[in-house]
Phi, psi and omega in degrees: 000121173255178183247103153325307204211146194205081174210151182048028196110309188267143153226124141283119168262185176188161174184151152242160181262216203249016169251007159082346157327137197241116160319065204236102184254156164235134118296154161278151169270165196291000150294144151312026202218049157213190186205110181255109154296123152215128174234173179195190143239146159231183207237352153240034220204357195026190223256172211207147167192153187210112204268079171271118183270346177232089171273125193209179156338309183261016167275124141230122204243136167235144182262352163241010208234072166274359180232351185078338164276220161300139170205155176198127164209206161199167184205195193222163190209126154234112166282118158265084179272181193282342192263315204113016176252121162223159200242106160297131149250104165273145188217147178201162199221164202192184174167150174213159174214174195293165188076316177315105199281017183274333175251033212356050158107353183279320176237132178260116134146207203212136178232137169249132157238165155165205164217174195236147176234105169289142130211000000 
């Protein structure tokens, strides 16, 4: 797992395994005292969205996975803390595997991209 995104509470993780599966975890901080929005598509998994109003330490959300398998869409993630700080993610995910002729034979492994706009 690498960290994506770390600030107020919230942390993004990520990881690929070795089928080229893509990970994407959000955590909370340990207080009740955020509000997490995450919708998306994914192109086998259609499209998803999920609304925590007490986002906290045991809330674990993945923003790319509506199926649990291989996925590649994209979506969008807003983080609220009680204080007045938020975090917009735009985002998109992806994955190949060897033989796949959609990369032609080029890309193995799994990628998340987009940019975050904090205050």
């Amino acid at each position: 797992m690498q960290t994506i995104f770390s600030a107020n509470g919230l942390t993004v993780v990520g990881s690929c395994d070795s089928s080229s599966n893509i990970t994407v975890d959000a955590t909370g901080p340990v207080a009740d005292n955020g509000e997490l929005r995450i919708q998306g598509d994914t192109a086998t998994g259609g499209p998803f969205f999920k609304n925590y109003a007490g986002f906290n330490s045991a809330s674990i959300v993945s923003p790319v996975s509506a199926d649990g398998g291989h996925s590649e869409g994209s979506g969008q993630l807003v983080y609220a803390t009680a204080d007045g700080h938020v975090l917009t993610l735009d985002y998109g995910f992806d994955w190949g595997t060897v033989g796949n002729a959609t990369y032609h034979n080029t890309f193995v492994g799994c990628t998340l991209y987009g940019k975050a706009v904090y205050s």
